[in-house]
N, C-alpha and C positions, 0 to 999 in steps of 0.2 A: 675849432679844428675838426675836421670829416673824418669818418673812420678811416678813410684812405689816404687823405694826410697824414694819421698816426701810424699805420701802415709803412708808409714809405719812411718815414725815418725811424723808426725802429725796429725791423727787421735784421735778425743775427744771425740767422742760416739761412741759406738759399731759400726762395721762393717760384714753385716751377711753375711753369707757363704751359697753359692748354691753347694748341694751335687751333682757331676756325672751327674745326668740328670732333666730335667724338666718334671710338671704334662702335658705340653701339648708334643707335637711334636719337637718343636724347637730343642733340642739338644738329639741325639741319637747316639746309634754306635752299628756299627756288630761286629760281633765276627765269629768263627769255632770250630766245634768241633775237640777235638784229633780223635777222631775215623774216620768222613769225612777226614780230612788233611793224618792220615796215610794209607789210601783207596789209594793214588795218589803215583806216581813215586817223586822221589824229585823234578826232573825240574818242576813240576806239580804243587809242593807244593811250591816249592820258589813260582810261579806265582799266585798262590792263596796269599801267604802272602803279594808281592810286591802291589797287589791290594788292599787288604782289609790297610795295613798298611797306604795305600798313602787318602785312606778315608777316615779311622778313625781321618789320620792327618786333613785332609778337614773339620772335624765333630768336632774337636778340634778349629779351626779358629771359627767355630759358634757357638759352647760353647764361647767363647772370647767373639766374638761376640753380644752373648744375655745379657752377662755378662755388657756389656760397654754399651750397651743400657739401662742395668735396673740400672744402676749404683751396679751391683755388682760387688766388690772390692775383693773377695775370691771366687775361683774356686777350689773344691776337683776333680783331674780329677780320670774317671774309672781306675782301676788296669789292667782291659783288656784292655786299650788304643791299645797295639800292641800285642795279644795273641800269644804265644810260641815265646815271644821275650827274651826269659828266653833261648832260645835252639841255638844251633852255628849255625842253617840255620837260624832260627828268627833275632838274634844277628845279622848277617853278612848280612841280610835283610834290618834291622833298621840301621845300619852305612851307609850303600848305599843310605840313605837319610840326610844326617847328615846337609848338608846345607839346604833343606827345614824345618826339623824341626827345627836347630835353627831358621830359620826365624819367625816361631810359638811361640816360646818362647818370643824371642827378639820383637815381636807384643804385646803378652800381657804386659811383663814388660812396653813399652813403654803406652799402654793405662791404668798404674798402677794395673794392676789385680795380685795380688799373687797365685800362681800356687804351691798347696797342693796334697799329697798321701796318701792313707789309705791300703795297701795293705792286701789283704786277711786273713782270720780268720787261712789257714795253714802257715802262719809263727808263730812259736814257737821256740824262741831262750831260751827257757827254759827248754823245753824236757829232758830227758834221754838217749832219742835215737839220738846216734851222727846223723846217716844221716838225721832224722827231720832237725837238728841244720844244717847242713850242707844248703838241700833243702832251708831251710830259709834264710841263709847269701845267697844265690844266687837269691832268686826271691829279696833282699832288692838288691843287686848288680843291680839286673836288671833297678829297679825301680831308683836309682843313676845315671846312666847309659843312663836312659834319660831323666833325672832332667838336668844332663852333658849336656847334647845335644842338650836342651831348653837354656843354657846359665841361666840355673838357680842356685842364689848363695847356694855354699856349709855352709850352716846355716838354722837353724830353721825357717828362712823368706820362703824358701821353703821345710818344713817339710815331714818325710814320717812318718806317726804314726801307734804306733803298741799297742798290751796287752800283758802284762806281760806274757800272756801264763800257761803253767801250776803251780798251790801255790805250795807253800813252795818250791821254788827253788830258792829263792833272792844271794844266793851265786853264784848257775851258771848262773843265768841271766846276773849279773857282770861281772863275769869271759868272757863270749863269749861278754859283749859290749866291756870292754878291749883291747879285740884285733880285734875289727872290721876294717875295712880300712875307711878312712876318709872320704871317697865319702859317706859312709853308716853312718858312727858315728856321723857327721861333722850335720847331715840333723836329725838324729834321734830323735823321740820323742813316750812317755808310757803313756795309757790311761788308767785310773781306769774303772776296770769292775765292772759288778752285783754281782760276785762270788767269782771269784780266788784272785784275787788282789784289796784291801781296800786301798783306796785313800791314806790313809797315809803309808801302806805296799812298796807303788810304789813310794809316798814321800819322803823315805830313800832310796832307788835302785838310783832315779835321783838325789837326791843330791850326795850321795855316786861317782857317774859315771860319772855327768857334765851333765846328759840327760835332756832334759827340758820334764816337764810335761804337759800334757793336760786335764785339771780337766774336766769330765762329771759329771753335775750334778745330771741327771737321774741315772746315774751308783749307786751314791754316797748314794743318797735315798734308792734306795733299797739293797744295801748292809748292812746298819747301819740300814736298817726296820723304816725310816722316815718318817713323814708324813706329810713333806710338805717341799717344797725347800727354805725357810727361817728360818730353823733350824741352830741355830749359826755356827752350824760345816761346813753350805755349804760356806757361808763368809768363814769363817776362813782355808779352805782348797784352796778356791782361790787364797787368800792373799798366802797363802805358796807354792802354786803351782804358784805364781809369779816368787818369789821368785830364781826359777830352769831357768828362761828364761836370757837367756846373756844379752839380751834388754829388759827389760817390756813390751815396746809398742809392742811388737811381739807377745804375749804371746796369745793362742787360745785356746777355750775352746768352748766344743758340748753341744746343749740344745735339749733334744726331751720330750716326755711327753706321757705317758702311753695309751693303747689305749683304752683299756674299764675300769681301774682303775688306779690309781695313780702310785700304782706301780709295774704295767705292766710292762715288760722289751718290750711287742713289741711296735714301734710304730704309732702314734697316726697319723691323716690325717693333723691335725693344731697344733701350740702349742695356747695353751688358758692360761698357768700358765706358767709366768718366776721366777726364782730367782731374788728379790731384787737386791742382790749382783754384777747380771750380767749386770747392770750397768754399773758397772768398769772395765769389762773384752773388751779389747781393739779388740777381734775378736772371733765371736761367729760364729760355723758351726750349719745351724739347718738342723735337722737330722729328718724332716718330710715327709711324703709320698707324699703331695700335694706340696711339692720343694718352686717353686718361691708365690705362693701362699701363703704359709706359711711365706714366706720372708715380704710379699706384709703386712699381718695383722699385723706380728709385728712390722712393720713399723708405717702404721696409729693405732694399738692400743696400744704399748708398747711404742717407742721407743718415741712418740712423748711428752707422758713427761718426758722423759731425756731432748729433745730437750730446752723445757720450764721451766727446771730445771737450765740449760746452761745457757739459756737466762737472767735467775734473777741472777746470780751470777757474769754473765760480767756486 
């Protein structure tokens, strides 16, 4: 068993999640634009990708890195990890690394860190428009693809998470999870938004499909127009978005907190307000602008009395 198999089922208090990058310097990455890359011949562009690919992997190792240092145990890595790895030069790019990046993968699992996606706001498996729907099952392909090549398991322990996408489509949203390929479905998971999709709208899609779900509770507030994150419904929508996880102890869930009011959907620099509830939520991404910082407070001002809660009970 890996450290990070032992990890995942024995975790007793929350586990927070460092989103993509940090408030300081430590973990960054480059990217390209479309317009600079198709300026260049191919040979040109292969060499620009084969470079920026093989540093972003290098800037992957110290995202690990910082992570096993601060004892952070969940990593959302960027969706631009390896940009236009989506495309058959990119693709044919990225294989030609296959045994460095597994190595990256098979580093983090062994220093127990879980290795998470959030891929971009243009996936919409819920559209109208086949080629959207299409575009989408290929950047989730992609994003599979090098979960695959991290040696990362096909299950929700390495999730890729998405939103529901466009309302009132609960029909074809199901309809195109159905027939996803397993690399994509196997990994899959649906976030309640501010808008489109009501935590319990997206509640019935995932039981309905086998999807596990990712309850945000900032979403959840201001959808329902709540005024405060211990309103029974956020418990109880946790509890059911348990529920949807094959394992419990897997089960992740986002907390961020509004930036000039409550319920602001932008957000905030710290979180200063948790859900009670999220106590019992075995892996929390917090989704703040000051990153490890915001990890760092919850630590010493939240988390420490779960710690002291723990302690009276053993």
């Amino acid at each position: 068993m890996s450290k990070l198999d032992r990890t995942l089922k024995t975790a007793k208090q929350p586990e927070l999640g460092l989103v993509c990058i940090t408030a300081s310097d430590a973990v960054r990455f480059r990217t390209v634009t479309r317009k600079r890359l198709l300026q260049l011949s191919e040979t040109e562009q292969t060499t620009v990708l084969q470079n920026l690919y093989a540093d972003n992997l290098k800037r992957l190792d110290k995202a690990i890195d910082f992570c096993f240092a601060n004892n952070i145990k969940l990593y959302r890595m960027t969706s631009a990890l390896f940009p236009f790895a989506d495309t058959d030069l990119g693709e044919n790019v990225l294989k030609a690394m296959s045994e460095e990046v597994r190595k990256t993968g098979d580093r983090a699992s062994s220093l127990g860190i879980r290795l998470v996606f959030h891929p971009d706001q243009f996936v919409v498996l819920s559209s109208d428009k086949l080629d959207v729907v299409k575009n989408s099952i290929k950047i989730l392909a992609t994003h599979a693809l090098i979960m695959d090549m991290l040696g990362q398991p096909r299950s929700p322990a390495a999730l890729m998470n998405i939103h529901g996408g466009k309302s009132d489509r609960s029909a074809q949203l199901k309809s195109v999870i159905r027939d996803l390929p397993d690399s994509i479905r196997s990994r899959l998971t649906f976030e309640n938004d501010e808008y489109a999709y009501s935590s319990s709208e997206l509640l019935e899609v995932c039981l309905d499909t086998g999807v596990a779900m990712v309850f945000d509770a900032h979403h959840h507030v201001i959808h329902e127009h709540l005024e405060t994150y211990d309103d029974p419904s956020v418990a109880e929508m946790l509890a059911a978005a348990r529920a949807t996880w094959p394992l419990p102890e897997l089960q992740l869930v986002h907390i961020s907190n509004g930036k000039e009011f409550f319920a602001d959907p932008r957000h905030s620099d710290l979180i200063s307000v948790m859900p009670e509830s999220y106590y019992n939520a075995p892996w929390i991404e917090v989704e703040a602008k000051f990153k490890e910082l915001a990890i760092e407070k919850l630590r010493t001002e939240w988390l420490v009395g779960n710690v002291r809660e723990l302690s009276e009970v053993s």
